[in-house]
PyMOL Python script that loads the backbone (N, CA, C, O; Angstrom):
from pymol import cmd

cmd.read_pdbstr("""\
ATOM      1  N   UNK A   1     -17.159 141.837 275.567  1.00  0.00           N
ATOM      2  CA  UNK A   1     -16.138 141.015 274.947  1.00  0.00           C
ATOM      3  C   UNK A   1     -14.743 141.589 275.215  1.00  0.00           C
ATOM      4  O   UNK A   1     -13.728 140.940 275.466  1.00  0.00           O
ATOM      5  N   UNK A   2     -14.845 142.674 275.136  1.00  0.00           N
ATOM      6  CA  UNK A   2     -13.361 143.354 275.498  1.00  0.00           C
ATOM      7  C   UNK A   2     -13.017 143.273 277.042  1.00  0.00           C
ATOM      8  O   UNK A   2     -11.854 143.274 277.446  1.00  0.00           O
ATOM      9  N   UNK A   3     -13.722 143.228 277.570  1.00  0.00           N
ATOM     10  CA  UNK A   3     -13.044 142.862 279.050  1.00  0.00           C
ATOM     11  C   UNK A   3     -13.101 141.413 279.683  1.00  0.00           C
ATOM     12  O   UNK A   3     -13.009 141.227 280.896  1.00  0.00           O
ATOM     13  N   UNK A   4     -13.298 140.177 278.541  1.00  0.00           N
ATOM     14  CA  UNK A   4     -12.796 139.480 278.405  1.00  0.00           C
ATOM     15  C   UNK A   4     -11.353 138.594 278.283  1.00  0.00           C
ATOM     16  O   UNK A   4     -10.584 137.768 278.775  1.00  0.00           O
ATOM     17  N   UNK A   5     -11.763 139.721 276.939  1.00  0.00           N
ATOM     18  CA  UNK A   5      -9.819 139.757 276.290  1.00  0.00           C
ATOM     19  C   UNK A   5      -9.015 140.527 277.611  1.00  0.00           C
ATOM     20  O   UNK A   5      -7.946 140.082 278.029  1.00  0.00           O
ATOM     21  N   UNK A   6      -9.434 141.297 277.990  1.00  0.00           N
ATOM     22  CA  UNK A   6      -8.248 142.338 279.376  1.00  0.00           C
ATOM     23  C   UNK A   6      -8.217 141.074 280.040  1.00  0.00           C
ATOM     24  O   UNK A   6      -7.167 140.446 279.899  1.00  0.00           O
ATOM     25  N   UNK A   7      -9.251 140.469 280.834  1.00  0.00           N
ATOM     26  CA  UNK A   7      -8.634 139.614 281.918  1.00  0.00           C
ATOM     27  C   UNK A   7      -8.286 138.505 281.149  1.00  0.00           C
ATOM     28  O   UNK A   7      -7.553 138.065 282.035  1.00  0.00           O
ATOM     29  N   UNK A   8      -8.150 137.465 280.043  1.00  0.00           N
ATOM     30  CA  UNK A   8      -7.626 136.741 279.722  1.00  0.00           C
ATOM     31  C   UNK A   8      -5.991 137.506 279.904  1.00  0.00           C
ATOM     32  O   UNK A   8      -5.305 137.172 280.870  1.00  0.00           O
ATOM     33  N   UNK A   9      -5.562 138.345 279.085  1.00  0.00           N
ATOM     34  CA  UNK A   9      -4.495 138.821 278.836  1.00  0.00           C
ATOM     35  C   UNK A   9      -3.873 138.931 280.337  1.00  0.00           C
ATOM     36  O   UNK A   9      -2.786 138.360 280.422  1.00  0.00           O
ATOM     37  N   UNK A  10      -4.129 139.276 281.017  1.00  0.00           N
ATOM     38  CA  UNK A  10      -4.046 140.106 282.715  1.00  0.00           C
ATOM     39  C   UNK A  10      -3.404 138.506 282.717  1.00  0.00           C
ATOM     40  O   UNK A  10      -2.283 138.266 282.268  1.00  0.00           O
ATOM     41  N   UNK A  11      -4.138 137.657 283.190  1.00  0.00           N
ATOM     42  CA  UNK A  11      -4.007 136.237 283.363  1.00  0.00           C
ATOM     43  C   UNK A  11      -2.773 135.572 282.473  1.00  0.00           C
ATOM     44  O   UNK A  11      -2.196 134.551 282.849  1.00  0.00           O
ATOM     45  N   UNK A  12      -2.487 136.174 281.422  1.00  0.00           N
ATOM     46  CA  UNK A  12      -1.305 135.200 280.784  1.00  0.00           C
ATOM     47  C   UNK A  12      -0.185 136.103 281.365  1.00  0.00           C
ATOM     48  O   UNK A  12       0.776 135.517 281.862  1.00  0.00           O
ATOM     49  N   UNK A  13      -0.192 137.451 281.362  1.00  0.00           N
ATOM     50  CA  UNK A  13       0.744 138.244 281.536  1.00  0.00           C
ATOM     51  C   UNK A  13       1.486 137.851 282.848  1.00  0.00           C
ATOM     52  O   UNK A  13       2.687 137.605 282.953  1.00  0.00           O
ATOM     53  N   UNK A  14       0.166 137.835 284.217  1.00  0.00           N
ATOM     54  CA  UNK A  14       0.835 137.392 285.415  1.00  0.00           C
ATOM     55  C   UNK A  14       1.406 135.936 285.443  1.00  0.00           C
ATOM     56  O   UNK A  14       2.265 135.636 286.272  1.00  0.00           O
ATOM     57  N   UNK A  15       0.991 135.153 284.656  1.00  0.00           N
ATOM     58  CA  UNK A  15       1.670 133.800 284.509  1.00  0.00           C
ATOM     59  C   UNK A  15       2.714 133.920 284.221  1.00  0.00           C
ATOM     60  O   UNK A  15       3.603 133.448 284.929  1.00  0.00           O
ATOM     61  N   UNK A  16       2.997 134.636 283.009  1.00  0.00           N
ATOM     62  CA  UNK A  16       4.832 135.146 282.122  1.00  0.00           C
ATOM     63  C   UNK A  16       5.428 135.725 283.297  1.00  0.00           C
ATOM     64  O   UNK A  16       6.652 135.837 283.356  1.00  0.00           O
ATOM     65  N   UNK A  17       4.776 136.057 284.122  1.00  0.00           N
ATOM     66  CA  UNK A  17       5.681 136.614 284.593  1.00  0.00           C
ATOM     67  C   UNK A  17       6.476 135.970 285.623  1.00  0.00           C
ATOM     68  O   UNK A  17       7.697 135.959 285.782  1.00  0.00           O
ATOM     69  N   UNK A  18       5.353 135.330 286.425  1.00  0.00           N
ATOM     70  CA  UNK A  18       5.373 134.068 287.405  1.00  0.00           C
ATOM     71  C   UNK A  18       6.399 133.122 287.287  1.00  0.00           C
ATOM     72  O   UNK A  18       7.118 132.711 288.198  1.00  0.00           O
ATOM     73  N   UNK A  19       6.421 132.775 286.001  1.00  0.00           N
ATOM     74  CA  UNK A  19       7.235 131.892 285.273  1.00  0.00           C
ATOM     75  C   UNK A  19       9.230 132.193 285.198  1.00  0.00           C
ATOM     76  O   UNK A  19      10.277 131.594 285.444  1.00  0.00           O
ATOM     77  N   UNK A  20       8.794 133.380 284.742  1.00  0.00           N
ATOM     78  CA  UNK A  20      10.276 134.500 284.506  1.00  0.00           C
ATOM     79  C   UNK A  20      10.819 134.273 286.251  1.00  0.00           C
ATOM     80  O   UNK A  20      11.881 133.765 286.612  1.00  0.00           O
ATOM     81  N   UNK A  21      10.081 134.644 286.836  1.00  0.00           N
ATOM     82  CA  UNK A  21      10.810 134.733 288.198  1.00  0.00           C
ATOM     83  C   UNK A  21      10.956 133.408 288.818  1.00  0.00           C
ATOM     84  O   UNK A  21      12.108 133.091 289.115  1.00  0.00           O
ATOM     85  N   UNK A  22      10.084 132.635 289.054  1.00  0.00           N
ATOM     86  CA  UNK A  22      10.415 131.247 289.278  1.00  0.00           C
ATOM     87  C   UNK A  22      11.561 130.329 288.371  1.00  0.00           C
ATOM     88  O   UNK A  22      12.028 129.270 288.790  1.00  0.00           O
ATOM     89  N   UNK A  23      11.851 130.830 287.297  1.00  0.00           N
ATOM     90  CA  UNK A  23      13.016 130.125 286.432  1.00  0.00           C
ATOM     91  C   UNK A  23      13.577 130.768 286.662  1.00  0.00           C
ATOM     92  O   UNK A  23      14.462 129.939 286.455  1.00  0.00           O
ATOM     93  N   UNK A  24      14.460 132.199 287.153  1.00  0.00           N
ATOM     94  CA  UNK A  24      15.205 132.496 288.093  1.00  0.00           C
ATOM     95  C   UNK A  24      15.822 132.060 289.376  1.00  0.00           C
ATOM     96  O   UNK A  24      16.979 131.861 289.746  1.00  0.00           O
ATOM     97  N   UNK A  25      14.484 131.972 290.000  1.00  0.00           N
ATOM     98  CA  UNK A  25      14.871 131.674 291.123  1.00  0.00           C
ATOM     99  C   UNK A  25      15.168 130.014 291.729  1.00  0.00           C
ATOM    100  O   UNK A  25      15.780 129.779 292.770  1.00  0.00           O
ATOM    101  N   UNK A  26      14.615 129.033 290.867  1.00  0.00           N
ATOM    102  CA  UNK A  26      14.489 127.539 290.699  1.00  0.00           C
ATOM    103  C   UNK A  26      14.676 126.616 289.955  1.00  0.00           C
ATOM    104  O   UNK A  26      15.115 125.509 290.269  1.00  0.00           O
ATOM    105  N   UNK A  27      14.352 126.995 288.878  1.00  0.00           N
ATOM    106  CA  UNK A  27      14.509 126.325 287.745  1.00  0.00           C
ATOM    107  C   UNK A  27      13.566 125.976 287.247  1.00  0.00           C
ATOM    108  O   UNK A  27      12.615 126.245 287.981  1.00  0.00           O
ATOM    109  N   UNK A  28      13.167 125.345 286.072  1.00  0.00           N
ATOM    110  CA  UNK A  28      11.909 125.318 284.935  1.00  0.00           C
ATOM    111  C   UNK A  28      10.749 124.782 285.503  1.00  0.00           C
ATOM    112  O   UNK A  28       9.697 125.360 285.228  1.00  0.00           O
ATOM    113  N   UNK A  29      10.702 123.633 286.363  1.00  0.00           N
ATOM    114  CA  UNK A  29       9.668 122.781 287.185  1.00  0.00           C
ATOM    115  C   UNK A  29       9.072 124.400 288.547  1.00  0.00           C
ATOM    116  O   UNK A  29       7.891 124.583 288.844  1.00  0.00           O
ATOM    117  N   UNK A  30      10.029 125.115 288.991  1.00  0.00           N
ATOM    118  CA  UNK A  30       9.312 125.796 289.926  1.00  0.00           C
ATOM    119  C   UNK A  30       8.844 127.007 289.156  1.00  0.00           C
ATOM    120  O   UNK A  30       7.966 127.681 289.695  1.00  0.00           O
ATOM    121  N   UNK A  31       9.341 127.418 287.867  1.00  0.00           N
ATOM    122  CA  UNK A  31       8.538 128.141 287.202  1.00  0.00           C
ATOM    123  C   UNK A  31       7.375 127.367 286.653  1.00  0.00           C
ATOM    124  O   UNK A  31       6.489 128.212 286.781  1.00  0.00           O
ATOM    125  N   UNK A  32       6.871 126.452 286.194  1.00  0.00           N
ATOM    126  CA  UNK A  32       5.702 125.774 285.767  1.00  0.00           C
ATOM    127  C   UNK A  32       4.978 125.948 286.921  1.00  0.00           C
ATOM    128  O   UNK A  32       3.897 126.535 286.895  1.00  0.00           O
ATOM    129  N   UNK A  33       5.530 125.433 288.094  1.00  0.00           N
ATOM    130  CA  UNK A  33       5.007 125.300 288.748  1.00  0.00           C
ATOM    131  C   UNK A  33       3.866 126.770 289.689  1.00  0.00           C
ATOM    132  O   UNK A  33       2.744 126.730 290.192  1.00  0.00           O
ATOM    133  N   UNK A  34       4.639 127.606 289.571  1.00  0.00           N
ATOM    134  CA  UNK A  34       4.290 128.962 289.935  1.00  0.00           C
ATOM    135  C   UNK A  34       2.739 129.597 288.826  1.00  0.00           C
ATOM    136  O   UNK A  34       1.557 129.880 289.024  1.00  0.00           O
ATOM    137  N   UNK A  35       3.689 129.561 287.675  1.00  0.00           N
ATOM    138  CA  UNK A  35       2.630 130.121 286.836  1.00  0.00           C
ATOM    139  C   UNK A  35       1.507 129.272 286.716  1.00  0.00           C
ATOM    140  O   UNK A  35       0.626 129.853 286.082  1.00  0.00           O
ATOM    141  N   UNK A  36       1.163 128.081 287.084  1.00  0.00           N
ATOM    142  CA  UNK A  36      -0.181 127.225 287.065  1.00  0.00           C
ATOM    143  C   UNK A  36      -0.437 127.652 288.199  1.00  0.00           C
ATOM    144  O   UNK A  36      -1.668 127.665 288.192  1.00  0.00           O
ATOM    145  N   UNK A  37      -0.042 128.088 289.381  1.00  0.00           N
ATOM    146  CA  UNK A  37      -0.989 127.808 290.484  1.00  0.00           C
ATOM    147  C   UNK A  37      -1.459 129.607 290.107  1.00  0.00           C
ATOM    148  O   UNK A  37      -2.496 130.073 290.580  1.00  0.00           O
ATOM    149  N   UNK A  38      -0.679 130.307 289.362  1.00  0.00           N
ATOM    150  CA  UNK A  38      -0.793 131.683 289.052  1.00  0.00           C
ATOM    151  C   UNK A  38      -2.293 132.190 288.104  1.00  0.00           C
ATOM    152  O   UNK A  38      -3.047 133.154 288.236  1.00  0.00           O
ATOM    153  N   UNK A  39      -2.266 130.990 287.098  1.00  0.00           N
ATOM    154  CA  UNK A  39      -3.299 131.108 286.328  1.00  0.00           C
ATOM    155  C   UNK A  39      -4.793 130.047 287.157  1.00  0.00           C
ATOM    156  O   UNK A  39      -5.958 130.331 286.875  1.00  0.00           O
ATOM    157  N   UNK A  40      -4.513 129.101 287.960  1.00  0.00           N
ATOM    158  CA  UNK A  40      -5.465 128.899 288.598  1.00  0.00           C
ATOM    159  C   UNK A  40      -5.983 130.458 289.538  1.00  0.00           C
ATOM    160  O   UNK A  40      -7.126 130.887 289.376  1.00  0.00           O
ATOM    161  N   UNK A  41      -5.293 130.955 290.199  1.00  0.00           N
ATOM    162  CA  UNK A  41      -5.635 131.906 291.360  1.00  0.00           C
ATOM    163  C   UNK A  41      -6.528 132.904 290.582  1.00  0.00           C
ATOM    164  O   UNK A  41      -7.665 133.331 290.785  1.00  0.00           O
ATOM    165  N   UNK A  42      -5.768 133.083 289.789  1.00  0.00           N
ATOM    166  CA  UNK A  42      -6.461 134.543 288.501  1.00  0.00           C
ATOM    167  C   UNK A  42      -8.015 133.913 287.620  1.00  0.00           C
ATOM    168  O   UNK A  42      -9.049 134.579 287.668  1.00  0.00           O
ATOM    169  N   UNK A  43      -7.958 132.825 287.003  1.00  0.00           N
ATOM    170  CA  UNK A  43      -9.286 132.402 286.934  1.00  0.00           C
ATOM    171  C   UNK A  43     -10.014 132.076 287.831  1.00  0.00           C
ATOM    172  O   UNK A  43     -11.235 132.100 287.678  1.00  0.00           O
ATOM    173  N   UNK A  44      -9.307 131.609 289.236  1.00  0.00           N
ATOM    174  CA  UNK A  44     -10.708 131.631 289.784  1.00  0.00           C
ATOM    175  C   UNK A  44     -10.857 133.172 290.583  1.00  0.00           C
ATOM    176  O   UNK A  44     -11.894 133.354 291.221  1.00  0.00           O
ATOM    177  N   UNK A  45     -10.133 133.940 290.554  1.00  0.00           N
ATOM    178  CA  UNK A  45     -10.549 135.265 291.421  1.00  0.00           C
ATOM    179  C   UNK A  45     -11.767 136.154 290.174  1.00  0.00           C
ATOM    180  O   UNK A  45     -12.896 136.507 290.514  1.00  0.00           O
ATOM    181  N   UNK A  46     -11.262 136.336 288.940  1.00  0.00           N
ATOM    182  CA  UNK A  46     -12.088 136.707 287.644  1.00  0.00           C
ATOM    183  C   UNK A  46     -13.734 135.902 287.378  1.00  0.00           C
ATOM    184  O   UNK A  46     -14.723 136.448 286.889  1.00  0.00           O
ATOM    185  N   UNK A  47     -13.615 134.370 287.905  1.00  0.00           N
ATOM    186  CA  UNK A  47     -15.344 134.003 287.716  1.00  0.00           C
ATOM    187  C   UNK A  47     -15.459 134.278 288.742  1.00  0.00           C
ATOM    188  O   UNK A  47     -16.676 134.093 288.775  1.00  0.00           O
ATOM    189  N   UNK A  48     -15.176 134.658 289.914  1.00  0.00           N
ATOM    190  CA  UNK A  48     -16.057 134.991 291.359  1.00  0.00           C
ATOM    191  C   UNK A  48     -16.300 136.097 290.954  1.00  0.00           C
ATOM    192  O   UNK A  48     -17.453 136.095 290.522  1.00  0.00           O
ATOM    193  N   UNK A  49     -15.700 137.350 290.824  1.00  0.00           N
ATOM    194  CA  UNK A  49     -16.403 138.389 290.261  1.00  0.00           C
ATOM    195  C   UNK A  49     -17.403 138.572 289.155  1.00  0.00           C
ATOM    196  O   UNK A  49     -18.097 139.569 288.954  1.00  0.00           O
ATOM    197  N   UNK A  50     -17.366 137.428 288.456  1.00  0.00           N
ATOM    198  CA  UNK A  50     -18.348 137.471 287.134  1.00  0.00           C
ATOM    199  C   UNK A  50     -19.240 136.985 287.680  1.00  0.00           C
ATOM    200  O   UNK A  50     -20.321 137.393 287.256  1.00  0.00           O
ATOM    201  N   UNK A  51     -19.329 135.884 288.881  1.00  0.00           N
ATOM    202  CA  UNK A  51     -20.746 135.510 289.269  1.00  0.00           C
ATOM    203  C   UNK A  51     -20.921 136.466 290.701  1.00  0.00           C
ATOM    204  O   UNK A  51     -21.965 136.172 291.283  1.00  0.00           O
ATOM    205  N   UNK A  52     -20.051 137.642 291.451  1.00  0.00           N
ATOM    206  CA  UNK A  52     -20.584 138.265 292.275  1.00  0.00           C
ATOM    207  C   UNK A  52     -21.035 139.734 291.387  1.00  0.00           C
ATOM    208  O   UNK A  52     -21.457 140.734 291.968  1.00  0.00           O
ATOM    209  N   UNK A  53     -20.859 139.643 289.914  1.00  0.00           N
ATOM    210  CA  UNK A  53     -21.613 140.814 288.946  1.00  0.00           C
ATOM    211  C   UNK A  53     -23.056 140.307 288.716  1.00  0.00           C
ATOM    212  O   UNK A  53     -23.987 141.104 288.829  1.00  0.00           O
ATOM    213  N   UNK A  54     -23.281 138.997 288.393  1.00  0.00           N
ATOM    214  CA  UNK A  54     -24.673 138.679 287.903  1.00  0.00           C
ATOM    215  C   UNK A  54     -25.206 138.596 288.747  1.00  0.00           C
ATOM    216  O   UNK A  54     -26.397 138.801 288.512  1.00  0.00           O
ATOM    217  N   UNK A  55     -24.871 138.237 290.448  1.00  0.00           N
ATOM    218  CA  UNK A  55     -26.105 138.163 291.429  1.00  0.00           C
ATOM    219  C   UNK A  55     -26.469 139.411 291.451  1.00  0.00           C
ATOM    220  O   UNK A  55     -27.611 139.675 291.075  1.00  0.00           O
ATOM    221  N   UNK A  56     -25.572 140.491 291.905  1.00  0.00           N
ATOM    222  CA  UNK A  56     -25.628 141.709 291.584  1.00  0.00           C
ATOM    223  C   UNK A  56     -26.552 142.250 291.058  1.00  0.00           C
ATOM    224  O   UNK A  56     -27.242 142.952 291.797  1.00  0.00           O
ATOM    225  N   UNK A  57     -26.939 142.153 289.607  1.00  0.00           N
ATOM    226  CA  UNK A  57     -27.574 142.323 288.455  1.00  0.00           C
ATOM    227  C   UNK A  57     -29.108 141.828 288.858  1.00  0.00           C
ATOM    228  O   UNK A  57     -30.175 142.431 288.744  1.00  0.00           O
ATOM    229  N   UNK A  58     -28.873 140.760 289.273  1.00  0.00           N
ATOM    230  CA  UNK A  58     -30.066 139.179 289.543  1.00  0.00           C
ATOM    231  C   UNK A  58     -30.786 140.463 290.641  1.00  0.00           C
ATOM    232  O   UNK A  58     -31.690 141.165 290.188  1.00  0.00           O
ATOM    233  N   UNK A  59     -30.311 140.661 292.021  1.00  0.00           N
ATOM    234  CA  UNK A  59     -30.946 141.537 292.823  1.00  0.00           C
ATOM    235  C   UNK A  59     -31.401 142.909 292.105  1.00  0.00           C
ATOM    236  O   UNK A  59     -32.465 143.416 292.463  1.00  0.00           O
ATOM    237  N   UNK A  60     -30.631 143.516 291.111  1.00  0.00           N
ATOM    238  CA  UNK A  60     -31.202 145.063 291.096  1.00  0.00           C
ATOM    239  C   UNK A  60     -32.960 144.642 290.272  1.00  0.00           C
ATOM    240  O   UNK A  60     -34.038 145.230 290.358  1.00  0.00           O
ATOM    241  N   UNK A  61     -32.539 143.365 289.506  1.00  0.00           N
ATOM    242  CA  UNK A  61     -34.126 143.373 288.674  1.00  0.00           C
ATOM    243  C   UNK A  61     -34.820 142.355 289.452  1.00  0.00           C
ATOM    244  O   UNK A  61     -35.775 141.914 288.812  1.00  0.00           O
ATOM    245  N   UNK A  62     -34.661 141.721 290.819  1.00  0.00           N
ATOM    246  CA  UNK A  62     -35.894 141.773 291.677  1.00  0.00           C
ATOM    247  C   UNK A  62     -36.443 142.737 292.544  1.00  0.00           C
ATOM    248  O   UNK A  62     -37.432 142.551 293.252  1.00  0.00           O
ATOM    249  N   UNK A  63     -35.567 144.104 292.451  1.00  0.00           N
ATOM    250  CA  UNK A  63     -35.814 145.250 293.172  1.00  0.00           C
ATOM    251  C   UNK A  63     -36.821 145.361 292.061  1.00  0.00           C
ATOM    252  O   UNK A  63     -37.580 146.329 292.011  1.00  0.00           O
TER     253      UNK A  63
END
""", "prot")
cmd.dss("prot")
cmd.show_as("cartoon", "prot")
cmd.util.cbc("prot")
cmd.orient("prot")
């Protein structure tokens, strides 16, 4: 459960941040815009690892 909460958090943090710099650099639409494609990239990089942990897992207990 706790490394749940880390990558949720990880995931909002790089969005805030995404956001901060794109409303710098563009204005409010290219910060939205940044931090969604920011929090897409980060959830999907976090379930590929959660499902390249369980195959993982899946192989050591057909060994």
């Amino acid at each position: 459960m706790n490394r749940l909460i880390a990558e949720s958090l990880a995931c909002i943090v790089m969005a805030a941040l995404f956001f901060m710099c794109g409303c710098l650099l563009g204005g409010v639409r290219l910060g939205v815009f940044s931090a969604t494609l920011s929090l897409s990239s980060s959830l999907g990089y976090y379930n590929g690892m959660r499902e390249g942990e369980k195959n993982e897992r899946d192989k050591q207990r057909i060994k």
